[in-house]
C-alpha positions as CSV (number, residue, x, y, z in Angstrom):
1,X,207.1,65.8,156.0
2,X,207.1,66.9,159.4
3,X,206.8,70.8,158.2
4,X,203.9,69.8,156.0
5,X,202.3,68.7,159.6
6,X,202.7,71.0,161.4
7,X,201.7,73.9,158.8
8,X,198.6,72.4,158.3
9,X,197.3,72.0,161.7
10,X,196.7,75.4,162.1
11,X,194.8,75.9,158.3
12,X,192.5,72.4,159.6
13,X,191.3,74.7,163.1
14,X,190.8,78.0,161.2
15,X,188.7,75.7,158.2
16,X,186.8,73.4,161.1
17,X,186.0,76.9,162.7
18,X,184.8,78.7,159.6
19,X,182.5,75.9,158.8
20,X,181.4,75.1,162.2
21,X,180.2,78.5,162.6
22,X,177.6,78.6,159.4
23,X,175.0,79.5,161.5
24,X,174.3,82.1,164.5
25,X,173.9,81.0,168.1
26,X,170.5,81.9,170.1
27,X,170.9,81.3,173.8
28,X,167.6,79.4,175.0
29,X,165.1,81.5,177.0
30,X,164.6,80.9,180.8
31,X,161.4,79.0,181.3
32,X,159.0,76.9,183.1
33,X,157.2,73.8,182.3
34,X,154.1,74.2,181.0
35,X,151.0,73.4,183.2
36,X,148.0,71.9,181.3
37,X,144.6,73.1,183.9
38,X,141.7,71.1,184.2
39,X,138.3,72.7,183.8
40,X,136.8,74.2,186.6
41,X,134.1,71.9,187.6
42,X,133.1,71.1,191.6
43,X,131.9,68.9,194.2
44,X,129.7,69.9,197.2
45,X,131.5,69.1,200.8
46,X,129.1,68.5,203.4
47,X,129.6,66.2,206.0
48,X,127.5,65.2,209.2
49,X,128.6,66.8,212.1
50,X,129.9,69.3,210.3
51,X,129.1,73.3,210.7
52,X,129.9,74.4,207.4
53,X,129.5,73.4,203.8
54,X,130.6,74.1,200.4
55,X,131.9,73.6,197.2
56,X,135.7,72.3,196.0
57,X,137.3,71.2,193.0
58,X,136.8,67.8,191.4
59,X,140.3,67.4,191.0
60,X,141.2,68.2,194.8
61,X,140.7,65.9,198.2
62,X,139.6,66.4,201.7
63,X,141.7,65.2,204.4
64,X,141.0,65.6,207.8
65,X,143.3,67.9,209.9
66,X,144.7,65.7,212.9
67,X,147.8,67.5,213.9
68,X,148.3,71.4,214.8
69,X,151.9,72.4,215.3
70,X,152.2,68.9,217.1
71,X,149.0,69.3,219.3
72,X,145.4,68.3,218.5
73,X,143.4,70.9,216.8
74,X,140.8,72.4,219.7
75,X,138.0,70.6,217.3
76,X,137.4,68.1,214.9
77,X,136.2,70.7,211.7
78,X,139.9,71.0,210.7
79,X,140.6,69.7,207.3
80,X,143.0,70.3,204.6
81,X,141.8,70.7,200.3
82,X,144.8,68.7,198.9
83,X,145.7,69.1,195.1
84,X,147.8,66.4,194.6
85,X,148.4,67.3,190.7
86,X,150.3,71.0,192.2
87,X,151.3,69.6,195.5
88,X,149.1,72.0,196.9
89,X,146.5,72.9,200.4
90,X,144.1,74.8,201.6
91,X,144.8,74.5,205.1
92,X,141.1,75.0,206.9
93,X,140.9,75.6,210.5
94,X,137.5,75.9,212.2
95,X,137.1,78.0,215.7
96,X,133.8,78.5,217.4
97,X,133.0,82.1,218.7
98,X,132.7,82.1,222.3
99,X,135.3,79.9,223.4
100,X,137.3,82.1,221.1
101,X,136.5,86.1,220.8
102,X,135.6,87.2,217.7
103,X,138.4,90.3,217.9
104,X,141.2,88.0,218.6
105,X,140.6,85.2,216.2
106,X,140.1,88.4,213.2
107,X,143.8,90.2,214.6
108,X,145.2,86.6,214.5
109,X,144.2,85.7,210.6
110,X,145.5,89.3,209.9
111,X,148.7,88.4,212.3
112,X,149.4,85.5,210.3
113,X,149.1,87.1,206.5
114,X,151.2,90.2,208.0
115,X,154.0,87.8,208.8
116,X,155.0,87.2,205.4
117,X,155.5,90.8,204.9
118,X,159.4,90.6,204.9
119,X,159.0,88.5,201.7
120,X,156.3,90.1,200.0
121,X,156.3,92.6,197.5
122,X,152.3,93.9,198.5
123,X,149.4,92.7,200.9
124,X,146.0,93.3,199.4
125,X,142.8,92.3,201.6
126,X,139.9,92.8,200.5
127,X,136.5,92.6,202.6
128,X,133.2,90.4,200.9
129,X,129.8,89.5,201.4
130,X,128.5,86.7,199.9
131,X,125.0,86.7,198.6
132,X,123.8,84.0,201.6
133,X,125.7,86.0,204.2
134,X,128.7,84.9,204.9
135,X,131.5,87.6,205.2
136,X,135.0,87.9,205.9
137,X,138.6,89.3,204.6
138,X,140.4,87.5,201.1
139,X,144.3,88.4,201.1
140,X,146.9,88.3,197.9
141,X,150.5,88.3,198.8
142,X,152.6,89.2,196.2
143,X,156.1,88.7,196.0
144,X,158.2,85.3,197.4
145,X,155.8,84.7,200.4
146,X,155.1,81.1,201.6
147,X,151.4,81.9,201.0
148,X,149.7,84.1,198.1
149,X,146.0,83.4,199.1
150,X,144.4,83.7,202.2
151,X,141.0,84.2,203.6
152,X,138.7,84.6,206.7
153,X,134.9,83.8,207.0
154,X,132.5,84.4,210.0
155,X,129.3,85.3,211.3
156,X,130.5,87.0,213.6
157,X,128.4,85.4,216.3
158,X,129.0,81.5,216.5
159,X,131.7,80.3,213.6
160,X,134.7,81.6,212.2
161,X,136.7,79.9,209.8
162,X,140.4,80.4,207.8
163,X,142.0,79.1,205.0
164,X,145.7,79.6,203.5
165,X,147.1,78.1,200.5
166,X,150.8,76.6,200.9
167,X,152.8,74.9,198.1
168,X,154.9,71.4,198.9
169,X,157.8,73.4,196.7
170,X,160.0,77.0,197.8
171,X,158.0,80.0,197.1
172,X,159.2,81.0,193.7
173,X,156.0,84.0,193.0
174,X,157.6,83.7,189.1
175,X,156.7,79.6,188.9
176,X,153.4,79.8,191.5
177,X,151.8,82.7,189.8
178,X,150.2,80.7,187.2
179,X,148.8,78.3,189.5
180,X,148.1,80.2,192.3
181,X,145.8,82.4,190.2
182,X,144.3,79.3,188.9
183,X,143.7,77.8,192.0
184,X,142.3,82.0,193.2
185,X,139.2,81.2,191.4
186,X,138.7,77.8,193.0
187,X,139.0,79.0,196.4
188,X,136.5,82.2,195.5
189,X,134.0,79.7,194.2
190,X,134.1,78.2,198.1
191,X,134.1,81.2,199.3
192,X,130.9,82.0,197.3
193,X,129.3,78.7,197.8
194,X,129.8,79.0,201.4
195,X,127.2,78.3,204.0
196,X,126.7,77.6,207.9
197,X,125.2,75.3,209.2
């Protein structure tokens, strides 16, 4: 009995293995969630008091900018586009020329893109003119930067203004891409809808 036993133990394993294996294993692909966009459809900003207007997505809010690296912002024009469904700004900050000059507020918006140069892969900038006027600098960063999508406006007399794009996540260019370029079009439609007041 006990040879019996201990002879078949080893014929059960090489029989379980031979039928366990009837089929051929396929490791599962590396992904990321899949991200359903909402259509593309806006809402005009323009507030009292305010020297600027344009136009932001539906499915975004404004929030008024009240802290700046622990001070007050030097005006009141600061606000931030929140999309809360990507856990995403546009941080907007408002200086007025004059109290500011015009070269050191343009080295300073290139200052800050620059600095995420030891993560990114490229820096693109590219200059525009809207049809009502309104020019400044757009910037890609490619690669793991904190910030993909940046951009400059002015008149260069009385108002400049800046925006950046952050993520409430760690830059991952692989996971961001997707919405980043999504949300590229949506900050180019402000850009182009842009005015001073």
């Amino acid at each position: 009995m006990k040879t019996f036993v201990i002879k078949s133990i080893p014929f059960f394993l090489l029989l379980n293995s031979v039928i366990a294996c009837n089929s051929p294993y396929t490791p599962k692909q590396t992904g990321y969630f899949k991200i359903d966009f909402p259509k593309h459809e806006y809402k005009l900003f323009d507030q009292p008091g305010y020297p600027y207007t344009f136009e932001y997505p539906v499915y975004s809010n404004i929030i008024k900018d009240s802290t700046f690296f622990e001070d007050k912002p030097e005006n009141p024009y600061w606000i931030n586009i929140d999309f809360p469904r990507f856990s995403g700004k546009i941080y907007i900050s408002y200086k007025e020329i004059g109290k500011n000059e015009l070269t050191k507020l343009v080295n300073d918006a290139y200052n800050m893109t620059y600095k995420h140069s030891t993560r990114a892969t490229e820096i693109v900038d590219s200059t525009m003119r809207t049809p009502s006027g309104v020019s400044g600098v757009f910037f890609s960063v490619g690669g793991n930067a904190a910030t993909a999508k940046q951009f400059f406006v002015t008149d260069s007399v009385k108002h400049f203004l800046r925006g950046a794009l952050y993520f409430d996540a760690s830059p991952n260019e692989d996971s961001l891409g997707v919405v980043n370029n999504f949300l590229q079009d949506d900050m180019k439609h402000l850009i182009n809808t842009f005015r001073w007041k």
